[in-house]
C-alpha positions in Angstrom: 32.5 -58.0 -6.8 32.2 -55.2 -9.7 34.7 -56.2 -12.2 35.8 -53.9 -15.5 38.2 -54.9 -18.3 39.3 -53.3 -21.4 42.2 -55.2 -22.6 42.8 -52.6 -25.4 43.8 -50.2 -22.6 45.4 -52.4 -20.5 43.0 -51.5 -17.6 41.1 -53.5 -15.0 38.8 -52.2 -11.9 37.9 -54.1 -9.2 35.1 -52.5 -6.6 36.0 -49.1 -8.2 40.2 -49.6 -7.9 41.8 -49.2 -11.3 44.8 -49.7 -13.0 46.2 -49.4 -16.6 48.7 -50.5 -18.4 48.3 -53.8 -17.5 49.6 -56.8 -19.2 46.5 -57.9 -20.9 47.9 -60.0 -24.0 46.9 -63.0 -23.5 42.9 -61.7 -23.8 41.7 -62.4 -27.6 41.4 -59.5 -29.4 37.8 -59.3 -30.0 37.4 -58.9 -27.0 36.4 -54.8 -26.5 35.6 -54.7 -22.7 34.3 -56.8 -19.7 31.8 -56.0 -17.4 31.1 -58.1 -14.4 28.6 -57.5 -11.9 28.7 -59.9 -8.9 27.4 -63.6 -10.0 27.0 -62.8 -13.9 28.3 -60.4 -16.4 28.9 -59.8 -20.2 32.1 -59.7 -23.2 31.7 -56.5 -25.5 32.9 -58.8 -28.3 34.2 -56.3 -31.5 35.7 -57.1 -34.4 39.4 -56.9 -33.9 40.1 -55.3 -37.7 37.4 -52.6 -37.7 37.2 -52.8 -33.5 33.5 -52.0 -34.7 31.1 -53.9 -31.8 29.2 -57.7 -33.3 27.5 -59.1 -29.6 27.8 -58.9 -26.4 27.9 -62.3 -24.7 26.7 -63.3 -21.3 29.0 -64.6 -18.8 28.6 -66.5 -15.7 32.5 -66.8 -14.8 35.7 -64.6 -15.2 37.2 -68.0 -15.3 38.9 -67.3 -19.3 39.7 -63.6 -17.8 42.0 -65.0 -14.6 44.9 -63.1 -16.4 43.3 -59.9 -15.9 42.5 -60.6 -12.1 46.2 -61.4 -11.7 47.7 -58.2 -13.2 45.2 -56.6 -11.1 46.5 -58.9 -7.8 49.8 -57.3 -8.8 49.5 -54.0 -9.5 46.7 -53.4 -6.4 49.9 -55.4 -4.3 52.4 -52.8 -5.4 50.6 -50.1 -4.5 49.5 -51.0 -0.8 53.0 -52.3 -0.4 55.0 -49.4 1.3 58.6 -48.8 -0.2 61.5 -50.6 1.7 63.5 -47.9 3.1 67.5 -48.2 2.3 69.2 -49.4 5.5 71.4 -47.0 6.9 75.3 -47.7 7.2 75.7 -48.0 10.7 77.9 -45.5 12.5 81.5 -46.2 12.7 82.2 -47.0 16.5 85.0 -45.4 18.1 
C-alpha cells in the first residue's frame, strides 16, 4: 500500500486515490507530509512556526497516522456509495 499525507492540506492518497480537505487535526503540526511505501516509510518533520523542513524520520507503522486512514475510509466510502434515490409517492389508486 502507497500511502501520502499532507495534513496542512488536508489531503491523503491511498494507491494513487486522493482526497482533500480532510479532517487532519489531530496530526501534530510539525508534521509537513507522510510518505509510506509498503512495509516502511518516512515523516517530513518542519518546523510548525517557520514550516521550514528539520528531518525526516523513518517509519515502520502508520500506527500514530490511523486518523488520516480513517478520513480517507470515509471519504473513499462516500464516493463509491451511489446516492439514495428519493422514493417516489405512490400513485393515488382509484
Amino acid at each position: 500500500m502507497r500511502v501520502t499525507i499532507i495534513p496542512s492540506d488536508g489531503f491523503v492518497s491511498v494507491d494513487g486515490v486522493g482526497y482533500g480537505a480532510l479532517d487532519l487535526s489531530t496530526i501534530d503540526s510539525s508534521v509537513h507530509a507522510v510518505q509510506w511505501y509498503g512495509e516502511e516509510g518516512e515523516v517530513e518533520v518542519c518546523n510548525p512556526v517557520t514550516r521550514r523542513m528539520v528531518e525526516n524520520r523513518t517509519i515502520t507503522s502508520l500506527s500514530e497516522f490511523q486518523s488520516a486512514l480513517d478520513a480517507w475510509n470515509a471519504a473513499n466510502t462516500a464516493a463509491l456509495t451511489p446516492p439514495v434515490e428519493p422514493e417516489q409517492p405512490a400513485a393515488p389508486v382509484e
